[in-house]
VOGU-3710 file (C-alpha; in Angstrom, 3 decimals, decimal comma):
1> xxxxxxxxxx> -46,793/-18,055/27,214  -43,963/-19,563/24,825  -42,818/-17,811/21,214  -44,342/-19,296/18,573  -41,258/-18,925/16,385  -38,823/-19,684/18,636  -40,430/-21,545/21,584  -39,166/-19,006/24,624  -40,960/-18,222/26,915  -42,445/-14,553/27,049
11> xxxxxxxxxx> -44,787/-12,125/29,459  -48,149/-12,805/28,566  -48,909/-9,494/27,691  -45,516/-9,073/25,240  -46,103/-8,153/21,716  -42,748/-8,523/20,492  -40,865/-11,950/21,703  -37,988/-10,545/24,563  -35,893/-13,912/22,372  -36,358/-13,758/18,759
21> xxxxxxxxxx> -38,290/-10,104/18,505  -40,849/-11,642/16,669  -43,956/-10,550/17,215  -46,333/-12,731/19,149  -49,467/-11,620/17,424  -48,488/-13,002/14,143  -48,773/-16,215/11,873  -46,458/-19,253/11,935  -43,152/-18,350/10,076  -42,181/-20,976/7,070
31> xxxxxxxxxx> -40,249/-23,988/9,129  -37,078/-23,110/7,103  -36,559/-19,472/8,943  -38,033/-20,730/12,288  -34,978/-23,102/12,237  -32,435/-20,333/11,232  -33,773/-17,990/13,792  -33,842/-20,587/16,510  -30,118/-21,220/15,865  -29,717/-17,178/16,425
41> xxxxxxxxxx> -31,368/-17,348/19,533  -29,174/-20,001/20,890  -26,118/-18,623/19,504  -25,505/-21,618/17,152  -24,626/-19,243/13,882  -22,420/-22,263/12,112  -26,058/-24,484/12,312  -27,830/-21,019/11,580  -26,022/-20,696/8,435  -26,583/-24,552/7,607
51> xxxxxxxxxx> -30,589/-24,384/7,870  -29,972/-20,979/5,351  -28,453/-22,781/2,651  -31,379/-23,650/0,936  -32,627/-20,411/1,085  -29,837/-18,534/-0,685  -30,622/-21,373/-3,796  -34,252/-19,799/-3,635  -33,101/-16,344/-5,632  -35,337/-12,823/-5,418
61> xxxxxxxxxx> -36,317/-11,446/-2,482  -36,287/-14,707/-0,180  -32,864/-15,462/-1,229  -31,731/-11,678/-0,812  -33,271/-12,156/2,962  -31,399/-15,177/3,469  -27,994/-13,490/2,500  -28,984/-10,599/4,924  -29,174/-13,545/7,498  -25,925/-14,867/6,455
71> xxxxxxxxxx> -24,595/-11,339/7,001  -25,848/-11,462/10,937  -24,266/-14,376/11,525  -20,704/-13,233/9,995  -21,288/-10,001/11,956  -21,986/-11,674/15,255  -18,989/-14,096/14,941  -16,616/-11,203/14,440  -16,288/-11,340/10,557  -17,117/-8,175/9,812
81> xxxxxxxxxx> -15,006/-8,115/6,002  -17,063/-11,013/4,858  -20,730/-9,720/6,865  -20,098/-6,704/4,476  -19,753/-8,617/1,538  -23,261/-10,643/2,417  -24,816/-7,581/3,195  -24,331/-5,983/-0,363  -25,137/-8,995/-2,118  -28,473/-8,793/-0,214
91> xxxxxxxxxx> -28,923/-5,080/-0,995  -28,171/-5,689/-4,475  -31,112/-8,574/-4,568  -33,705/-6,496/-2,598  -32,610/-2,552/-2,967  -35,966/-2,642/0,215  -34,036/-4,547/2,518  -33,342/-2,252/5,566  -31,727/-4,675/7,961  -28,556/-4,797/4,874
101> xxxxxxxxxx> -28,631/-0,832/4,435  -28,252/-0,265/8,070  -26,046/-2,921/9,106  -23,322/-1,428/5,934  -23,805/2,010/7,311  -22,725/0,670/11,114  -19,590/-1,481/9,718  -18,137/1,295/7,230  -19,064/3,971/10,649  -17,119/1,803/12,706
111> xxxxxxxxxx> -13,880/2,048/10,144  -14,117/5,704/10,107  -15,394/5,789/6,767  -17,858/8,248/7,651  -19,002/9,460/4,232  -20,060/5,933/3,067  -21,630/5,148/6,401  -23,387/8,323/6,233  -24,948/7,070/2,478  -25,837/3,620/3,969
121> xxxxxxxxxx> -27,896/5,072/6,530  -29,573/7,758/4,307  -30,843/4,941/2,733  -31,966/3,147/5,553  -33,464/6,093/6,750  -35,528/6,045/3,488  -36,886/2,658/3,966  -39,312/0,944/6,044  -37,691/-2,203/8,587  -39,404/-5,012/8,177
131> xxxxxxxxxx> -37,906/-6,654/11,491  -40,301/-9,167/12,654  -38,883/-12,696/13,224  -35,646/-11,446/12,363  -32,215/-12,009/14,379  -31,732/-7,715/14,661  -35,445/-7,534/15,997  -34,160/-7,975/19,731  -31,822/-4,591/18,986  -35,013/-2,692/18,102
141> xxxxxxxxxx> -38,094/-3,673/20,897  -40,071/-0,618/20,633  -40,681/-1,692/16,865  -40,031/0,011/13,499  -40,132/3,766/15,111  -36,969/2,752/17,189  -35,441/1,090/14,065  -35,955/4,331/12,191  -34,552/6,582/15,158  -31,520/4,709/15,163
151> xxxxxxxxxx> -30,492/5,625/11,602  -31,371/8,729/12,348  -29,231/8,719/15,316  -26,032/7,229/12,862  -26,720/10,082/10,327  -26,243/12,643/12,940  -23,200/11,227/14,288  -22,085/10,864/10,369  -22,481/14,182/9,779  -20,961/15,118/12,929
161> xxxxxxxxxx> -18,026/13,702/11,546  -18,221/15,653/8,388  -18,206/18,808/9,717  -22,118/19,599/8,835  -23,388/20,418/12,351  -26,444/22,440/11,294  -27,627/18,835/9,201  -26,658/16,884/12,264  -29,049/19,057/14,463  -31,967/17,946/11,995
171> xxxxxxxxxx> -31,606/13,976/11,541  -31,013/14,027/15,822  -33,898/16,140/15,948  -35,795/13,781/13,700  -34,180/10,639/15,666  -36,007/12,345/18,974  -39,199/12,420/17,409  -39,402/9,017/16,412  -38,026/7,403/19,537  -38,419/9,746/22,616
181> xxxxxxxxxx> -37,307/7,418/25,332  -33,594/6,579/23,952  -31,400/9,046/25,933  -28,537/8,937/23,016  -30,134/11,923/20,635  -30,575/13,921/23,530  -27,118/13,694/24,269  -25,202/14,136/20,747  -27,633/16,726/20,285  -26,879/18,900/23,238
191> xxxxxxxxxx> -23,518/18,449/22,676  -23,421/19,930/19,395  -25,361/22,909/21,081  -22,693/23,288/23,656  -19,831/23,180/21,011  -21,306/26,629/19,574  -22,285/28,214/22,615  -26,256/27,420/22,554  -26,510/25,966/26,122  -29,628/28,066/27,269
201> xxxxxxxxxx> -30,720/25,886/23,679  -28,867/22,871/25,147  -30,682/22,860/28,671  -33,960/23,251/26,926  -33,124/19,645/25,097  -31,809/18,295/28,379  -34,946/19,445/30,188  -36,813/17,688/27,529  -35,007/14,664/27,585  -35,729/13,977/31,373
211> xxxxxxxxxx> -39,380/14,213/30,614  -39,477/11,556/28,074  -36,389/9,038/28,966  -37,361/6,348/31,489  -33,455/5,000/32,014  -31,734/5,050/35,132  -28,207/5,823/34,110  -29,645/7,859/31,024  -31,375/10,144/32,985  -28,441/10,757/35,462
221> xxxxxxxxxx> -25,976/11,357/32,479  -28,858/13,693/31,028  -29,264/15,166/34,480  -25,323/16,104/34,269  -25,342/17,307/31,244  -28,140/19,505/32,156  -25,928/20,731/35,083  -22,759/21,424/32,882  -25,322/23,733/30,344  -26,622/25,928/32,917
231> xxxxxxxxxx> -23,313/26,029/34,424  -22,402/27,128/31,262  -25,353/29,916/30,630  -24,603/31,508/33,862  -27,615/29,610/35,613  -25,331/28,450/38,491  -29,057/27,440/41,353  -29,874/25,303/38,362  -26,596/23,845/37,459  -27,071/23,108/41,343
241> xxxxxxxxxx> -30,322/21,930/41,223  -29,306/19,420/38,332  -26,187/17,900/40,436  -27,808/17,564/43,660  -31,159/15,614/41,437  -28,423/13,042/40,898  -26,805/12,998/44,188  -30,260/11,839/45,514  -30,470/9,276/43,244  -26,961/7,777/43,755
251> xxxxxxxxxx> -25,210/9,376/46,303  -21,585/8,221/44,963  -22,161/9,668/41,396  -18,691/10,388/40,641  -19,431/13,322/37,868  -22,524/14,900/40,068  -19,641/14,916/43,109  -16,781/16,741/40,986  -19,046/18,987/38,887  -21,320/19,654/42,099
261> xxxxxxxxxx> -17,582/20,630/44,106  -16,029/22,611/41,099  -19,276/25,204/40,861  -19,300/26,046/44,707  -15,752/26,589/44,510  -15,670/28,824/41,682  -18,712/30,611/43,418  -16,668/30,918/46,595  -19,360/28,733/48,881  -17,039/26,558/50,820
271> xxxxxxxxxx> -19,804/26,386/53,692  -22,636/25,633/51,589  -20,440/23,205/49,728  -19,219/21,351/52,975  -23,345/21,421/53,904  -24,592/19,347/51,108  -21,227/17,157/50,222  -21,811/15,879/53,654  -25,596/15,286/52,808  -24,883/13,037/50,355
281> xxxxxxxxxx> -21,193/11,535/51,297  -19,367/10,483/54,468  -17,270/12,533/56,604  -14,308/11,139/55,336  -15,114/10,677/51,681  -16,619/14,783/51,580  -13,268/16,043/53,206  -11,339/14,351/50,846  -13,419/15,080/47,633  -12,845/18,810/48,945
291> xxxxxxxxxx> -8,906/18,750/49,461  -8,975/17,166/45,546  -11,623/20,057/44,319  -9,383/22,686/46,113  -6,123/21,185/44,459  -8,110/21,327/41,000  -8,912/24,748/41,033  -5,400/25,575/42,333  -3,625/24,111/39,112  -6,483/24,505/36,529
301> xxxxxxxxxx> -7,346/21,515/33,786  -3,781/22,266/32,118  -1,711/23,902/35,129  0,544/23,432/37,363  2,449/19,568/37,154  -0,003/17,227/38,475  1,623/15,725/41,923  -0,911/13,396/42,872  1,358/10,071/43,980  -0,032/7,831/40,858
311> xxxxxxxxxx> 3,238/5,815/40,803  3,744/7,281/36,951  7,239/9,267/36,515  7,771/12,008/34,391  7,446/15,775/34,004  7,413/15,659/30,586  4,184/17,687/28,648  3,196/14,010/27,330  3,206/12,339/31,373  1,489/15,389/32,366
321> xxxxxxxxxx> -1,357/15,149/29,737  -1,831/11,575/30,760  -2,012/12,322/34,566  -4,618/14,541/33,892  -6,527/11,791/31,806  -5,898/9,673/35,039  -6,964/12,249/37,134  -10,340/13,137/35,098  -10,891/9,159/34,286  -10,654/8,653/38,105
331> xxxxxxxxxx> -13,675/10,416/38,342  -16,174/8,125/36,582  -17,166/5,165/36,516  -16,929/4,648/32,757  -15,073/2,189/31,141  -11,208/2,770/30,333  -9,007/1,927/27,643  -5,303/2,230/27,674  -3,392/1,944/24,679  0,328/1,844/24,270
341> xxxxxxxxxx> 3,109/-0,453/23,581  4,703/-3,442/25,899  6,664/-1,810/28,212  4,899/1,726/28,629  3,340/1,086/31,749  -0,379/0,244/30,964  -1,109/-1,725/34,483  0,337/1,380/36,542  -2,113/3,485/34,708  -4,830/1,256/35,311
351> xxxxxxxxxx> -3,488/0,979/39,271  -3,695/5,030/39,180  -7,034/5,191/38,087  -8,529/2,925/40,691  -6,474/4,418/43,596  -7,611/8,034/42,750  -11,085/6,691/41,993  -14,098/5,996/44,607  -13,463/2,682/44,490  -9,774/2,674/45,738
361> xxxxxxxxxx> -10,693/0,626/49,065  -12,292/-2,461/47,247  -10,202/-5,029/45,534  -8,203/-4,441/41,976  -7,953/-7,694/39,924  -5,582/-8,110/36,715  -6,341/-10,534/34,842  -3,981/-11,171/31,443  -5,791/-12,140/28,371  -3,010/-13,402/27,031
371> xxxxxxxxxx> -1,626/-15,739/28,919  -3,837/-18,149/29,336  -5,722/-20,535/26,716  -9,132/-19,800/25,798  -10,959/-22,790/28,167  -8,743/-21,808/31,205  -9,171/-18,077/30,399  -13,279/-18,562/30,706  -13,740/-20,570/34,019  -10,977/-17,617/35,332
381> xxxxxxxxxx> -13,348/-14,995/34,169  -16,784/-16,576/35,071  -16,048/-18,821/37,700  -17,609/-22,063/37,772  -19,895/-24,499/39,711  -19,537/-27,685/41,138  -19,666/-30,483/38,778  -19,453/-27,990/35,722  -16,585/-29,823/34,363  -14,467/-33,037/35,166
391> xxxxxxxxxx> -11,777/-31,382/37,818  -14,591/-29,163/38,963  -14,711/-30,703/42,714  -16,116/-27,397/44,537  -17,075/-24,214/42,980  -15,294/-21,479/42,408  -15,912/-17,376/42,174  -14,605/-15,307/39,266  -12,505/-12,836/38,670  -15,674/-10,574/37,409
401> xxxxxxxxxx> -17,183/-11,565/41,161  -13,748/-11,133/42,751  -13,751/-7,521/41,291  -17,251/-6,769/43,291  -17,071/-3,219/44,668  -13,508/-2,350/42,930  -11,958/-2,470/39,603  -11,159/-5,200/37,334  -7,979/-4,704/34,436  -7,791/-6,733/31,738
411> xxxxxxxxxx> -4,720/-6,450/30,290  -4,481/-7,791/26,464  -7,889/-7,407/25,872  -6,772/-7,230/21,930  -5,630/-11,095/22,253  -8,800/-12,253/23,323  -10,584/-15,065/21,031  -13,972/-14,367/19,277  -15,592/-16,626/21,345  -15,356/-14,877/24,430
421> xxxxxxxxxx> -15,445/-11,549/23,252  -18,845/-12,175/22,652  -19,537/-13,121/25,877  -17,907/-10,615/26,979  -20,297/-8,535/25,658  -22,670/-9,171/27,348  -20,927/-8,809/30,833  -20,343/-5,187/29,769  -23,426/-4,183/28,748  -25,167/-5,900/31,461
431> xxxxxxxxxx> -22,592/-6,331/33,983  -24,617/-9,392/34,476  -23,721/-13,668/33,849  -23,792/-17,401/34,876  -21,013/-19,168/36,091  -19,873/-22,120/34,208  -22,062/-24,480/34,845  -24,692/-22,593/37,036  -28,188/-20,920/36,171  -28,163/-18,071/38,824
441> xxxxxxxxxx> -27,516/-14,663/37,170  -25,006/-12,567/39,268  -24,594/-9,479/39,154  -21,424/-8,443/40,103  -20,630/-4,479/40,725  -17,272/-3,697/39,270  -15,195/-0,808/37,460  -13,612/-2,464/34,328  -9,912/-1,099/32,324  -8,796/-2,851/29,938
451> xxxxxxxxxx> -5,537/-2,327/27,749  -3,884/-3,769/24,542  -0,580/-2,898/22,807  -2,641/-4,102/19,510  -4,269/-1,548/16,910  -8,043/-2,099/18,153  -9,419/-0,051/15,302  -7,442/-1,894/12,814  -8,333/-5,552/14,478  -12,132/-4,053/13,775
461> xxxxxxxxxx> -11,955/-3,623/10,336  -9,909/-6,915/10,176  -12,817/-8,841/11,734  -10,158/-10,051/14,366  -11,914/-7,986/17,206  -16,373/-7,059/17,559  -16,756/-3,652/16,810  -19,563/-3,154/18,984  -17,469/-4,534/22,303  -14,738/-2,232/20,717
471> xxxxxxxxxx> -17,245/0,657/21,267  -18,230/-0,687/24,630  -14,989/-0,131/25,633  -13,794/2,426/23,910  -15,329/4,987/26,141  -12,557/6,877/27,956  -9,301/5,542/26,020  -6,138/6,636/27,452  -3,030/6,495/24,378  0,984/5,995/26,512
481> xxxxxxxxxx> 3,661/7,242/24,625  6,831/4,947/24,054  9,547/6,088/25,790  11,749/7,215/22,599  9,217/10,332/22,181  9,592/11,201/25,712  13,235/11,263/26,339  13,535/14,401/28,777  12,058/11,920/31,122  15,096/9,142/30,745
491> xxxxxxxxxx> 16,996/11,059/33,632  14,511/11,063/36,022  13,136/7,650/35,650  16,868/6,237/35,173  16,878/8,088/38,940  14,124/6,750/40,439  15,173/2,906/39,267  18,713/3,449/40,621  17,349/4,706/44,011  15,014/1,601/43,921
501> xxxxxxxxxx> 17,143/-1,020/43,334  19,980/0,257/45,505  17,945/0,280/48,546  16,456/-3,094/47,555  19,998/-4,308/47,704  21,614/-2,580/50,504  23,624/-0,782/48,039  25,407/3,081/47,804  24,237/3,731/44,282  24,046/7,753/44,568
511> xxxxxxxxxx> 23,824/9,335/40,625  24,804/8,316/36,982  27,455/10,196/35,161  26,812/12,785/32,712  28,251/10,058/29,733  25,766/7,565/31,688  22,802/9,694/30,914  23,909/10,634/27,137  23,779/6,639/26,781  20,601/5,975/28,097
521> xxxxxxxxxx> 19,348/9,549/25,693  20,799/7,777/22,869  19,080/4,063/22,971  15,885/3,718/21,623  14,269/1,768/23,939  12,240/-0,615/21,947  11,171/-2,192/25,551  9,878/1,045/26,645  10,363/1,755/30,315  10,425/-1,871/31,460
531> xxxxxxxxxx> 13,386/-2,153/29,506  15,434/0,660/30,904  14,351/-0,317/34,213  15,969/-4,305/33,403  18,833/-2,031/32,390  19,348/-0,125/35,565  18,591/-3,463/38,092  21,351/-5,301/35,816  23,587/-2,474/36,291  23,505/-2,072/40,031
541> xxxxxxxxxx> 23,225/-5,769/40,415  26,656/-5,746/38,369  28,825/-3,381/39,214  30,188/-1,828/42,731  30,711/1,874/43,844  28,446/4,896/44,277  28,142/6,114/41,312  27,363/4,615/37,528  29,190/5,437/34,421  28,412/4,993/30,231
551> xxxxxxxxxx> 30,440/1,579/30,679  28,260/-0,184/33,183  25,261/-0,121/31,189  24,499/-2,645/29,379  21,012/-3,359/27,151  19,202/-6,191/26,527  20,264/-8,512/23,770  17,419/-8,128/22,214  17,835/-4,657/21,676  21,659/-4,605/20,722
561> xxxxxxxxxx> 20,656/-7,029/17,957  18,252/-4,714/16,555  20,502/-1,941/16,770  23,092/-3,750/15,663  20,469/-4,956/12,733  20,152/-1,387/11,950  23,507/-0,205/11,769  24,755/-2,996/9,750  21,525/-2,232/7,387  22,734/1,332/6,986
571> xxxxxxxxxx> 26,332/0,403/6,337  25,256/-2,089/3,415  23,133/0,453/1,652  22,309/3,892/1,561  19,111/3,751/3,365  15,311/5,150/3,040  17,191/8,808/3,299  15,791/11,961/1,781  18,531/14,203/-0,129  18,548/16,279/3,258
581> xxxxxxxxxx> 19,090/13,047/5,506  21,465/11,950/3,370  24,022/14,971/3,396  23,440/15,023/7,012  24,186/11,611/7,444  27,675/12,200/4,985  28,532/15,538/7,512  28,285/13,258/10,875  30,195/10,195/9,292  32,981/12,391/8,277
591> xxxxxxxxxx> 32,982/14,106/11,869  33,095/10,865/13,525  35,954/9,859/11,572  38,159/12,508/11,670  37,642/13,440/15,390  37,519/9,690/17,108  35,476/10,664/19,549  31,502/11,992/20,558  32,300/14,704/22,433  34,796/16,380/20,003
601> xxxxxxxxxx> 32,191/15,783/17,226  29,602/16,920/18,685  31,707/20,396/19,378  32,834/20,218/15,967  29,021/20,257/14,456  27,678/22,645/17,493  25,207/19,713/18,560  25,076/18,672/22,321  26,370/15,150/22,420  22,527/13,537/23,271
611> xxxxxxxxxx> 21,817/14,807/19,942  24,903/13,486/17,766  23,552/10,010/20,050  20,392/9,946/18,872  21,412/10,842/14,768  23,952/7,813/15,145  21,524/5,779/15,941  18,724/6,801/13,085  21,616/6,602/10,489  23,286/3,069/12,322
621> xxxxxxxx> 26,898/5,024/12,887  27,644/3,807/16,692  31,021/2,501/15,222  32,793/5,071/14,161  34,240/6,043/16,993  37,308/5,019/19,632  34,672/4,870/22,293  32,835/1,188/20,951
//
């Protein structure tokens, strides 16, 4: 049968329209809102907020509605600053209207203002959604009770955040009652349990949970969790028991596998381990899960220096922590987000995870979302069909099919335009789309990283980036550091680049001098590792002999105008110092000047000479001495 309000077609036995979420039962909506609610449907929220102007003229509750509307529209085209504004306007016209209550509480949750979300959904909480016909109705299917749960849900997490776990227990609790089938609750909720050492308390949720949630992936996460609390009690059959429930389901679960592996080999049952990997896996795949298990357990979560080959250099405590990350993000199959800036090695991260991951022998495909325009950028993405546009002489796969059974990285995620971050969206929530052009819905079975040197939480509350794709894929985020807070590592990377390029060459490069290495200490690096490894290839492709000195390094222009930017800043005027800075800077001027040269200063002040490097370059003194 077709929607009376917005003409879709729907099951015949629907209540609630699978389109517009109106319900099917009722009357014929005025034509003005049928019009703005078709517009939602299609995704048309310009010509949505056209048919609402002469509802905003209509003033009380109508026109408060209406400015609710608005607010959807803003929200779903990214403009979260200005939704915000529409929404309070509407709450301030109708203090009833739930839909503006609940959509404040998930924009100010989503800029970390926790306490104001927290308020917002209170008083959502307190009122009853009147969702019918309305462009949120599709969010909330099982009707008002799932509305209700969902505030619920937010004033747990709020209070979460505010360090009131005993009140976060309650409105979770409360959000289970209302809406047993959503798997979320269940899973906030035992966590808090597990953070204070309840898990008999948390099991007894989890247990619960799988009796009332009908989702696939919810009830394998639940069934996990369940595993990792009686794990946790001591209950090590039914931590078993929980795994291998999982393992039946989908034999390649990646956190069943690892969890399953970790509790037989802290129980010292490599048979019985062997026996059931095997069950579920393939020769190959179980022997290999067990030589990583046995390696885990070896060094610990924190121990020894990971030494998985991941491409990544470093043994600094910052590289190790993010190994780990790699090594633990591996693991699932959950969405990853690296953040760090140009230059720190974002795409070898993402490379790392899907060569440690179970996906390692299908295909990894990088896509930049920068350097393309928005058209070309789309038919990349989606692919297109014959005829779809003019050029369009045959059709043509997708990077999101391409990625089938592997991983696909998109890099500069943060650059991409509102247009296709919304359908974007959709692709990772469903992992399901058309091709330009075509009507079949693929499905295409990938593992998605993405990265961005931008400030994603910042491009949120900006209304330059959706905060709800921003949660999508904000699941597992990985942060790099720049290579200026990692400096004990310069040596061995300036190493490994010289080795590299040398043999690339046919060259004899064997070291770099002691003075060579107090150079590289000393830059900044605004370019990150990219840049010292342009510095390295430009020095070997330069200069002869085995061995490279201070002198045959040379950095990128770019960077020796910023430095030299800097220093000439700090000569002109005395600089942001503080009175300590300041007398420091005074000490290492007059040092400079009356010995002539690093090394004798650096004796004269008892500071190694990287150090008297690095404080020239914060207070811009690099020419006061006979060595420039």
């Amino acid at each position: 049968m077709s929607c009376p309000h917005c003409g879709s077609k729907a099951p015949a036995r629907a209540r609630f329209c699978p389109h517009c979420g109106k319900d099917l039962r009722g009357a014929a909506v005025q034509p003005a809102w049928a019009a703005a609610l078709q517009r939602f449907v299609r995704g048309d929220y310009s010509g949505a907020e056209q048919e609402l102007k002469a509802l905003l003229a209509a003033g009380g509750a109508a026109g408060a509605r209406a400015r609710a509307w608005l607010g959807h529209s803003l929200f779903f085209r990214g403009r979260e600053s200005e939704a915000g504004t529409a929404y309070r306007a509407a709450l301030d016209g109708d203090p009833s209207l739930w839909e503006a209550a609940y959509q404040l509480g998930a924009l100010a949750f989503a800029a970390g203002r926790h306490a104001e979300a927290l308020d917002y959904f209170t008083r959502a909480a307190a009122l009853a959604p009147a969702l019918d016909g309305g462009p949120l109705a599709t969010q909330f299917l099982r009707g008002p009770d799932s509305a209700q749960a969902q505030a619920h849900l937010y004033r747990g997490l709020c209070l979460r955040e505010l360090g009131r776990p005993t009140d976060a227990e309650q409105a979770l609790a409360r959000s289970i009652a209302l809406d047993p089938p959503n798997p979320l609750p269940y899973g906030v909720l035992g966590g808090l349990l597990m953070a204070t050492g309840r898990f008999a308390e948390a099991a007894e949720r989890y247990e619960a949970a799988l009796k009332s949630v009908h989702d696939e992936q919810g009830l394998r996460s639940l069934s996990n969790d369940l595993g990792v609390a009686h794990f946790q009690a001591g209950d090590f059959d039914k931590a078993a028991e929980a795994f291998k429930r999982v393992l039946k389901e989908k034999p390649d679960d990646a956190n069943a596998l690892h969890n399953l592996g970790m509790l037989y080999l802290k129980r010292g049952l490599g048979d019985e381990m062997q026996q059931d990997l095997r069950e579920f896996l393939k020769a190959d795949r179980a022997d290999q899960l067990l030589l990583g298990l046995t390696r885990s357990l070896v060094e610990g979560a924190r121990g020894a220096p990971y030494q998985v080959d991941t491409g990544i250099v470093g043994q600094s405590r910052v590289v190790q922590d993010t190994l780990h990350l790699v090594s633990r993000a591996a693991r699932t199959d959950a969405n990853v987000l690296v953040l760090g800036e140009n230059g720190t090695g974002k795409e070898l991260v993402a490379r790392a995870i899907h060569r440690l991951g179970p996906r390692s022998k299908g295909p990894f495909v990088a896509v930049n979302c920068a350097a393309l325009p928005e058209t070309l950028l789309e038919s990349e993405l989606f692919g297109y069909e014959k005829g779809a546009f003019t050029g369009a002489a045959s059709a043509k796969p997708g990077r999101f099919e391409l990625a089938t059974g592997g991983t696909l990285f998109l890099d500069e995620i943060g650059d991409l335009q509102p247009s296709l971050q919304v359908k974007l969206l959709r692709v990772v929530q469903e992992k399901a789309f058309e091709r330009l052009g075509g009507t079949r819905t693929l499905r295409p079975d990938f593992r998605l990283i993405a990265a961005t040197h931008q400030d994603l939480r910042k491009a949120v509350v900006e209304g330059r980036f959706r905060e709800d794709l921003f949660y999508r894929l904000f699941v597992l985020p990985i942060q790099l550091a720049p290579l200026r807070e990692r400096t004990e590592d310069i040596p061995q990377l300036a190493e490994h680049f010289l080795r590299q390029f040398s043999a690339r060459g046919g060259r004899r490069f064997q070291s770099l001098t002691p003075r060579a290495l107090e150079r590289l200490r000393a830059h900044p690096w605004p370019g990150n590792v990219r840049e010292l490894e342009n510095c390295i290839e430009r020095a070997v492709a330069m200069h002869d002999g085995e061995v490279l000195d201070a002198g045959d390094l040379l950095f990128d222009s770019l960077s020796a105008a910023q430095e030299a930017g800097a220093a000439a800043a700090a000569q002109a005027a005395p600089g942001p110092w503080s009175p300590v800075e300041a007398a420091e800077r005074v000490a290492l001027r007059e040092a400079l000047r009356r010995q002539g040269r690093v090394e004798q200063a650096a004796r004269s002040l008892g500071l190694s000479r990287a150090t008297l490097y690095r404080k020239m370059a914060k207070y811009g003194l690099q020419n006061l001495t006979s060595e420039n």
